[in-house]
N, C-alpha and C positions, 0 to 999 in steps of 0.2 A: 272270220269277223273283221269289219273296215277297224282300221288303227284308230278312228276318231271314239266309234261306237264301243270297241273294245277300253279303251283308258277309260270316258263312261263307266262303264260294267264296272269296272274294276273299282273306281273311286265309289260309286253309289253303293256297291255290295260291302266296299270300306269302312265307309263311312254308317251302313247300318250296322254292321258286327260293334265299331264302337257304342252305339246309342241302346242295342242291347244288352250289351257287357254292362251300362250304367244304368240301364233301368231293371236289368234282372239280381242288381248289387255286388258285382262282383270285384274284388278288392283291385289296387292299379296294374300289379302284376299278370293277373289273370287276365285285366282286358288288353294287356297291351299283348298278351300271347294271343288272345282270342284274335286281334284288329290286325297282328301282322302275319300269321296263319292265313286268315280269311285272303288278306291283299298277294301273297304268297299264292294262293291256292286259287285265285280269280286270275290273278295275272298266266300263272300257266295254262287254264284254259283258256285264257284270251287271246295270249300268242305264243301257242302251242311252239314252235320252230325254235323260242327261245325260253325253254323249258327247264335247260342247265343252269341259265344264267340267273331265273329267280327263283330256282331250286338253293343256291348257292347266297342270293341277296338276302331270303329267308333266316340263314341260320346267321348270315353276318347281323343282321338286326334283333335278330335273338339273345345273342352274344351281347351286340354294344347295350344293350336294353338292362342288360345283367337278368335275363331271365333264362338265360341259358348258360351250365358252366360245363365244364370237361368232361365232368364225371359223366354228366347226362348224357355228354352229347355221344359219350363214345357207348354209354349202356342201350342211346335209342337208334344207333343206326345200324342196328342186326346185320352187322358183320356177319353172322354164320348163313343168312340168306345172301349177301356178296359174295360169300366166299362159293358158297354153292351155285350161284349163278356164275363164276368166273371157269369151276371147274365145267357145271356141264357146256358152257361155250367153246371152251377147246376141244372138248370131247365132239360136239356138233361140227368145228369147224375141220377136223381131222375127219370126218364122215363125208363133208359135205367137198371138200378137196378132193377124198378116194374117190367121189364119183357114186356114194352108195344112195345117195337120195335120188339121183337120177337113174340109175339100176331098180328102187322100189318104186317107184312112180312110172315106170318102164314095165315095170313086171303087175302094176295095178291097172292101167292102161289097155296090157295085153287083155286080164282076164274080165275087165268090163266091155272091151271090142269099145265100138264106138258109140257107144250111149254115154251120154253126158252125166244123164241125172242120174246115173246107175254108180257113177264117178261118185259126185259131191255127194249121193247118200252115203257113201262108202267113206268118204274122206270128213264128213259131220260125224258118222259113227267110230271112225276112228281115233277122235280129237278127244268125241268125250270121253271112251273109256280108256284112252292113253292118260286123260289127264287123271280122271281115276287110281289110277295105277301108279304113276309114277311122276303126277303132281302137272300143275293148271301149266308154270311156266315151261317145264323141261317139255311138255308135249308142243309148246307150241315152239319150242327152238328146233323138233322136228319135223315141224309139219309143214310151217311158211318154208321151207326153203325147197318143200316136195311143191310146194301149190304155186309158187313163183316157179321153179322147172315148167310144170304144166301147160302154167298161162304164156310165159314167154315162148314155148315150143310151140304153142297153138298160136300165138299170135291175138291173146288177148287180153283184157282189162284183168290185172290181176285183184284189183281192191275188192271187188265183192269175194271172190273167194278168200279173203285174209277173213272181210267178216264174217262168214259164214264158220270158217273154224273157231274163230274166236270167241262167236256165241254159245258154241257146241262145247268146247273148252271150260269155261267158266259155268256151264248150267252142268257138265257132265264131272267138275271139281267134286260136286258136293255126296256123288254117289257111296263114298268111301271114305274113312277115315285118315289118310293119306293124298287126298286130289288136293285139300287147299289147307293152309293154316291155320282159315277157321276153323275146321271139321278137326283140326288138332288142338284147336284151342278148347272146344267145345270138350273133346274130348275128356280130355285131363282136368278138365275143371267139374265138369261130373261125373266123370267115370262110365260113360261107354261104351263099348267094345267094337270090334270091327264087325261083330254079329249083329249086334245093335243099329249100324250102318247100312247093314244091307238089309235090315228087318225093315229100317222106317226109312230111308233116306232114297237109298237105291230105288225104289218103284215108282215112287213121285218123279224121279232123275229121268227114269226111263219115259213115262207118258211124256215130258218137257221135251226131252230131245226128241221125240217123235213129232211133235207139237211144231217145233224149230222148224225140222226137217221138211214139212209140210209148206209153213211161214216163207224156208227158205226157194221152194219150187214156187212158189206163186208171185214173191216179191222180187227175185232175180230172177224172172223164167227168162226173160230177151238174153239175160247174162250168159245162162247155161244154152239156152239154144244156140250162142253162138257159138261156143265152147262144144258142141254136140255136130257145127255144121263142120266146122275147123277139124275134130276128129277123122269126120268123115271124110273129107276133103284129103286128108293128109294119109301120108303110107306111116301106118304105126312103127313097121319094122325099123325105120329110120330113126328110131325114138330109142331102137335098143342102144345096149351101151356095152358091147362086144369087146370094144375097145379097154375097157378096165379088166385088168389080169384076174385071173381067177383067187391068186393067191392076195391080191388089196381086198378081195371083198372077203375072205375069209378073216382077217384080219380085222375088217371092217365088224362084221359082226359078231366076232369074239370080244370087241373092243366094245360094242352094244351090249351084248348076254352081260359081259362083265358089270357093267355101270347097271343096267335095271334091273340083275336081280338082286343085290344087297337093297334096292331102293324097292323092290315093292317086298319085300319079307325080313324091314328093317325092322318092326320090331322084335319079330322072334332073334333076329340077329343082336337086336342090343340088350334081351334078356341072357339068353346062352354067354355073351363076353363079358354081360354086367357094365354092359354101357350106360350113360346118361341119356335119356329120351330125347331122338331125334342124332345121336353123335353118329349113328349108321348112314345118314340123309351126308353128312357131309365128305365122313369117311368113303361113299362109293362115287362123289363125284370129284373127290381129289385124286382117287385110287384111279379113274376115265383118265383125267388128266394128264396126270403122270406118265400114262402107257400111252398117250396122245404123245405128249412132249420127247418121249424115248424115242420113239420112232420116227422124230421128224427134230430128233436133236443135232440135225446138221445145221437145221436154219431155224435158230429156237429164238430168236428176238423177232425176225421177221412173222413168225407163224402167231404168236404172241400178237404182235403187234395187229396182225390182221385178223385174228379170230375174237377176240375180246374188245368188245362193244365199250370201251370206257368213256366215253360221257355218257351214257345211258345208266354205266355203275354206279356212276358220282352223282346224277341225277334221283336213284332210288336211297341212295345214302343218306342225300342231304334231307332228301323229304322226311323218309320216314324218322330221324332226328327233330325235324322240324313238329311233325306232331307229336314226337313222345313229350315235347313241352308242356303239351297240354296237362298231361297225368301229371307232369311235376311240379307245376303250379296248383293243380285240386280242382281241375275246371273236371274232370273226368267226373268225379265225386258228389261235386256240385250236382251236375248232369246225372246223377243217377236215382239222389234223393230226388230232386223234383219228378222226375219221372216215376217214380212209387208214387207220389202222393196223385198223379193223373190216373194212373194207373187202377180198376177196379177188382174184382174177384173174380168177371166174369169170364170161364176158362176162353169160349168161344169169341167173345169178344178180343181177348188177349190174341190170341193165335193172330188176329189180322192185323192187330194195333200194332203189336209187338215187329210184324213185317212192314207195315208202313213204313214206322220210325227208323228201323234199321237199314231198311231199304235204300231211302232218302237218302243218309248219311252217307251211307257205302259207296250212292255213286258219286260222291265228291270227298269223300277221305276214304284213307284204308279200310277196307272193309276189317283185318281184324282190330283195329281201334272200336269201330262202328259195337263190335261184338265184347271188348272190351268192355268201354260202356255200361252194357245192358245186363250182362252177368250178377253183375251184385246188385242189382233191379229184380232179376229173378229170384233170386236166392232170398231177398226179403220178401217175395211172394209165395214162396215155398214155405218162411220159417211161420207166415201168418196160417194157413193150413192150405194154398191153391195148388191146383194140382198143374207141376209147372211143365211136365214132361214133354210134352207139344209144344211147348213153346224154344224148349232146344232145336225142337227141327225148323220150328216156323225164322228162327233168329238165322239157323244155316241155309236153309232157301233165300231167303230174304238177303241176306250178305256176298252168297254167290252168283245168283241170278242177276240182281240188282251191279253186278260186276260188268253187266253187257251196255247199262245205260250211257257211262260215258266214257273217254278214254282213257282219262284217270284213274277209274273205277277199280282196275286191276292191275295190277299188275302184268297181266299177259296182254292186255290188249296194247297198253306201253312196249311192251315187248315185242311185238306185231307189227306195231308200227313203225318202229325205229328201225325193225329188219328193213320194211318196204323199202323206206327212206334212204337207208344207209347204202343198198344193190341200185339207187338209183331208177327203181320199179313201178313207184307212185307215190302218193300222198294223201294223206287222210287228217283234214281239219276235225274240230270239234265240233263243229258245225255238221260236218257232211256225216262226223257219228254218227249227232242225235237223229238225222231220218229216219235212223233204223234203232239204234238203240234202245229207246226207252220200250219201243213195241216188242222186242225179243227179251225184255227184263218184263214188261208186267204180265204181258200174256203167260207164257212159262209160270210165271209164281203165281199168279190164281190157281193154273189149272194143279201147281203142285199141293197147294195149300187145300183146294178142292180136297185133294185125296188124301190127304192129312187127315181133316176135317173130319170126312167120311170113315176113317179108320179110328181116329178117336173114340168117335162117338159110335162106332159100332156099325155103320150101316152098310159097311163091305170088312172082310176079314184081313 
């Protein structure tokens, strides 16, 4: 976006958040959280590049405003999501030094030969149920740095393949009750179960990424066909990676097994210890960590220094600080009665509503705020007697799918980008998102909602 048009954007989206904050009544506190939020959260998608800097101008103006105090600031910026982003970055950067992302993209390579699209189905398929498994961010601190290998060894544009994981990523979060923090939020707020996850969530999960996959071969097919001539072209053996010891990669992978399996069988792990829900999630990426730093504790400031992504940290800090304002003013609150009062009985009507509204949201705030929100919207359409159970999953589609429309939207896609950025690999405005974005969030969530729908009401089992 041109510098002129962007301050624009930024001042008119400004200047509407105030004149709705006063005409929907909302006391001075609320609108000045609501007006410097909004300028906050327009400015970083206006100039994305300088992302940290009104990440950071946010919370100073929260602060002098006196609508932000310490207590807040330090309950809303989810340290235990920092801290597990800091652990699994070492944990990645110690994989990604032994040389083992280039050994798996080596040995992926071999057993696709040189078919391209045989590849990116394989590497869409892998994103989702990685992120399934062992959550939306840590799959993609493993996968950009296999698809950057790839693209640079081929000699081509690496950006479609970032998005192509990172839709696969975010659609394939919601399979499980472990892929995203919604699906954890949702969880725990109504109780359920990881069975319940794969009864209603997963099947919808699966036709979307099929859907994707599809989307993905038709709207990057020049992408992949060059990626498919370049294979051809090139001696794959040249690709192996001989050269890494036998004994880095076993290391490698013991230092893998070790971090993912407390992360995908964390809760039966935090019942057996008598842990607190979610204490396993941190506990196996500080435990990664740790057996990273051991073994590279010759040069442990330097390795530090270049595996951990820190204005990228500072930047998911200060934001999501920045929105827990909201809750702490009552703007969340506000937001929730009125929405019961638009809100009707009708189940099937809701199912859709209920995804609009969240949808929207999610792709320009957190999606679990988005979800936040609507929870106790639900639960007063419950206590009147609607039947709200579909509308659990209609809020989790709706929250992670809707993760694809912009790059704020998630978390991983932040995450994606700041890799490209950071290797020097490319660049991706908000702009060059939305060509693709918005089409891989609604397509996907019809056809999930489709199948919802159909399973509600009975017309498939």
């Amino acid at each position: 976006m041109g510098s002129e048009r962007g301050v624009l954007a930024v001042l008119g989206l400004t200047a509407a958040a105030i004149v709705l904050s006063v005409v929907g009544g909302l006391n001075l506190k609320q609108t000045i959280a609501v007006t410097i939020i909004t300028f906050q959260t327009a400015s970083i998608m206006a100039f994305w590049e300088y992302k940290v800097l009104f990440a950071i101008l946010g919370i100073f103006l929260l602060f002098l405003t006196g609508v932000m105090d310490i207590e807040h600031f330090v309950e809303s910026t989810h340290l235990d999501v920092i801290v597990f982003l800091i652990g699994m970055m070492i944990v990645v950067n110690y994989l990604e030094e032994k040389g083992f992302f280039e050994y798996t993209i080596a040995s992926l390579v071999e057993k696709t030969g040189s078919n391209a699209f045989l590849l990116v189905a394989l590497l869409i398929v892998v994103s989702a149920f990685s992120a399934s498994l062992v959550g939306i961010v840590t799959a993609i601190l493993f996968l950009v740095p296999m698809v950057l290998r790839i693209s640079l060894f081929c000699r081509v544009n690496p950006v479609p393949f970032i998005y192509m994981i990172s839709f696969a990523a975010n659609i394939g979060s919601s399979a499980t009750v472990v892929g995203n923090p919604v699906g954890v939020l949702i969880a725990l707020e109504v109780g359920l179960s990881f069975h319940d996850f794969l009864n209603w969530a997963t099947p919808s999960t699966l036709t979307a990424v099929l859907l994707i996959t599809a989307l993905s071969f038709k709207i990057f097919s020049r992408d992949i066909e060059s990626l498919n001539k370049s294979l051809s072209s090139l001696d794959l053996k040249s690709m192996r990676v001989d050269r890494i010891p036998r004994r880095e990669l076993v290391k490698a992978w013991l230092l893998l097994i070790a971090v993912l399996t407390p992360l995908i069988i964390h809760d039966t792990l935090e019942h057996i210890l008598h842990l607190k829900k979610g204490s396993m999630l941190i506990v196996a990426a500080l435990g990664g960590a740790i057996m990273a730093l051991f073994l590279e504790r010759s040069r442990l400031r330097d390795f530090l220094e270049s595996g951990v992504d820190w204005p990228l940290l500072l930047f998911f800090m200060f934001l999501f600080a920045s929105i827990g304002s909201l809750e702490q003013v009552g703007v969340t609150e506000i937001m929730a009665s009125a929405l019961k009062e638009i809100m009707g009985g009708n189940v099937a009507q809701l199912v859709f509503l209920v995804a609009i509204i969240v949808g929207l949201l999610s792709s320009v705030l957190d999606n679990v705020l988005a979800v936040a929100f609507f929870i106790p919207v639900i639960r007063n359409l419950e206590a009147m007697g609607v039947n709200v159970f579909p509308l659990w999953w209609s809020m989790l589609f709706a929250a992670t799918y809707f993760g694809n429309f912009t790059i704020v939207a998630s978390t991983a896609n932040i995450t994606a980008v700041s890799i490209l950025e950071s290797r020097g690999a490319g660049k991706i405005t908000l702009k060059d998102w939305m060509k693709y974005g918005p089409l891989f969030s609604v397509a996907p969530l019809i056809l999930a909602l489709g199948v919802l729908y159909a399973r509600t009401f009975g017309l498939i089992p």
